[in-house]
N, C-alpha and C positions, 0 to 999 in steps of 0.2 A: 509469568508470561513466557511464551517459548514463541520462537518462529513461528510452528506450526499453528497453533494459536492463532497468530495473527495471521496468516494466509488464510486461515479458516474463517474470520472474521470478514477479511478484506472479501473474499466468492462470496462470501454471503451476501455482502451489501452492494458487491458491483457482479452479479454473473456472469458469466461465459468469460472474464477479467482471469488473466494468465497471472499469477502472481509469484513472488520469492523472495522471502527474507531470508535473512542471516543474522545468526545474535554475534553481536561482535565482541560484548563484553558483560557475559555471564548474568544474563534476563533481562538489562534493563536497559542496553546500548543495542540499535535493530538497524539495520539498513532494510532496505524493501524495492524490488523494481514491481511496476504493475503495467501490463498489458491492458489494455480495454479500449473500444468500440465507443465505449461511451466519454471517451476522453476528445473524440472529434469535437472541434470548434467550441471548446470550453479554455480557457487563459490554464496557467498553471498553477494563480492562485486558486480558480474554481478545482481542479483535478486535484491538486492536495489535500482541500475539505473535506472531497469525496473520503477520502482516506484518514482524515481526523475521523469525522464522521463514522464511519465505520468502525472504528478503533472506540469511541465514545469514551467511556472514562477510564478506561485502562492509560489513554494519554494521559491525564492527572494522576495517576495512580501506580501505575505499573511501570510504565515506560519515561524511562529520565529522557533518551534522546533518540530519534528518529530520524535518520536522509532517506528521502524518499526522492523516487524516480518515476515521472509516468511518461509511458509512451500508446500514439498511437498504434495502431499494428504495422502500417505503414513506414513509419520512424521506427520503429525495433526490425521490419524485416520479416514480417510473419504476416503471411497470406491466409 
């Protein structure tokens, strides 16, 4: 699994979603910020399913550990 991989995975299942990983430690440690529209008036347990979800079993499988960040556009600062 490679960053890009996963940002590719995360547009997919959230579009027009600004995203950016970083592998922190050689495929299987990711950070991830996600932008998206679709994170308005959802908790931050619902916004991060979003992104289990999208990720589907590569979390089991691929990725040992994950911090994830969601913001709305508002909260990042992007009009």
């Amino acid at each position: 699994m490679t960053a890009q991989e996963i940002e590719s995975r995360v547009v997919s299942a959230i579009p027009g979603a600004q995203v950016k990983a970083v592998d922190l430690k050689g495929g299987d440690h990711f950070e991830i910020e996600v932008v998206s529209e679709r994170f308005r008036g959802c908790s931050m347990v619902q916004q991060h399913r979003m992104i289990y979800d999208a990720l589907g079993d590569a979390m089991r499988v691929e990725i040992h550990a994950l911090a994830i960040q969601t913001l709305t556009p508002e909260q990042r600062g992007v009009e």
